[in-house]
C-alpha positions in Angstrom: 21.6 -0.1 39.7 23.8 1.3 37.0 26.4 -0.8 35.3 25.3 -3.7 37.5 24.5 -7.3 37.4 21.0 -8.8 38.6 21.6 -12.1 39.9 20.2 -15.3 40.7 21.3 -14.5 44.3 19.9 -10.6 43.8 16.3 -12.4 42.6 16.3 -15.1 45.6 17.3 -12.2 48.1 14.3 -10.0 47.0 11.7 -12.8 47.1 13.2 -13.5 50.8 12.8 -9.6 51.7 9.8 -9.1 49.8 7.1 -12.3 50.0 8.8 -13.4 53.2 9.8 -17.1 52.5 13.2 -18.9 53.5 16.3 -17.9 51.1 16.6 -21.4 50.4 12.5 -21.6 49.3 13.2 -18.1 47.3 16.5 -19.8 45.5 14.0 -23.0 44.7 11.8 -21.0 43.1 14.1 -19.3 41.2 15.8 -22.5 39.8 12.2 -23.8 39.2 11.1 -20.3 37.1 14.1 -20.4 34.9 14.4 -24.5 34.6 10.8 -23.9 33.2 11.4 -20.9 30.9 14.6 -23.0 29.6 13.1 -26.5 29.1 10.5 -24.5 27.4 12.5 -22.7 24.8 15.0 -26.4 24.3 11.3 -27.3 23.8 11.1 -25.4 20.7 8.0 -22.9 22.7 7.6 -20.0 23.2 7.7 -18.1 26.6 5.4 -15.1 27.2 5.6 -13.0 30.5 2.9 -10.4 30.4 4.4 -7.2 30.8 7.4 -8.1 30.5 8.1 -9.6 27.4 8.4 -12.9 25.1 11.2 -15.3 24.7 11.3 -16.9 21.7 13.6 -19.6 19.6 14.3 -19.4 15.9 16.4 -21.4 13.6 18.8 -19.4 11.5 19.6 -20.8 8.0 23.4 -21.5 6.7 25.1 -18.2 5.1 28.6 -16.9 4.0 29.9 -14.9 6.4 33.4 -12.9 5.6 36.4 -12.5 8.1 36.3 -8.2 8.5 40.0 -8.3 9.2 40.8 -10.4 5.8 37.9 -10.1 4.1 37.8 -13.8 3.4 34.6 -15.7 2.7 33.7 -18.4 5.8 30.3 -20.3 6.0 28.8 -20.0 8.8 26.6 -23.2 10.4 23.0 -23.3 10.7 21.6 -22.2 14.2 19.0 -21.8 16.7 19.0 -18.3 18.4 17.0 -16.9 21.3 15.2 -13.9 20.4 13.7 -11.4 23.5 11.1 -8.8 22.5 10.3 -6.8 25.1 6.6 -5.8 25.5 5.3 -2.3 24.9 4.5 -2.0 28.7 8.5 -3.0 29.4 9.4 -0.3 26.7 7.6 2.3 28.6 8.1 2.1 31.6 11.9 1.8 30.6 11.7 5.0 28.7 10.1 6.7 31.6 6.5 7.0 30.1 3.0 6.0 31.3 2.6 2.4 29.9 0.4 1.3 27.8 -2.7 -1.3 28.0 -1.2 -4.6 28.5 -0.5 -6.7 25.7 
């Protein structure tokens, strides 16, 4: 899967081939899973997958940036981000080792 692009379609396809239900049951769930995760993290909480990883928001302050082509000073607004940390089971198994106990 190399320089490739998982999907909405890609997820709904491998629920269809793998649990068996309609495509258009597999594409429901998949706009119900991630309508949760986001209305969560609009929310302001946190999303945990075990295994997998955490989603998370956080609010980033107003700073002074600076143009790198001119070097001149612009502030730059304040924010909310969304942060991924993958667990260390993730990092393993993405590295190619055993994985850890779950977190």
């Amino acid at each position: 899967m190399a320089g490739r692009t998982v999907t909405r379609a890609d997820l709904t396809e491998a629920i269809y081939q793998k649990v068996g239900l309609s495509r258009v049951e597999s594409a429901e769930i998949i706009e119900e899973i991630l309508g949760e995760i986001t209305n969560s993290l609009v929310s302001g909480v946190s999303v945990k997958l075990s295994s997998f990883g955490s989603f998370m928001v956080r609010e980033k302050n107003e700073r002074i940036g600076r143009n790198p082509k001119t070097g001149v000073e612009v502030p730059i607004t304040p924010r909310r981000v969304m942060v991924f940390k993958p667990s260390n089971v993730l990092k393993a198994k993405i590295n190619g080792k055993t994985a850890p106990d779950e977190d």
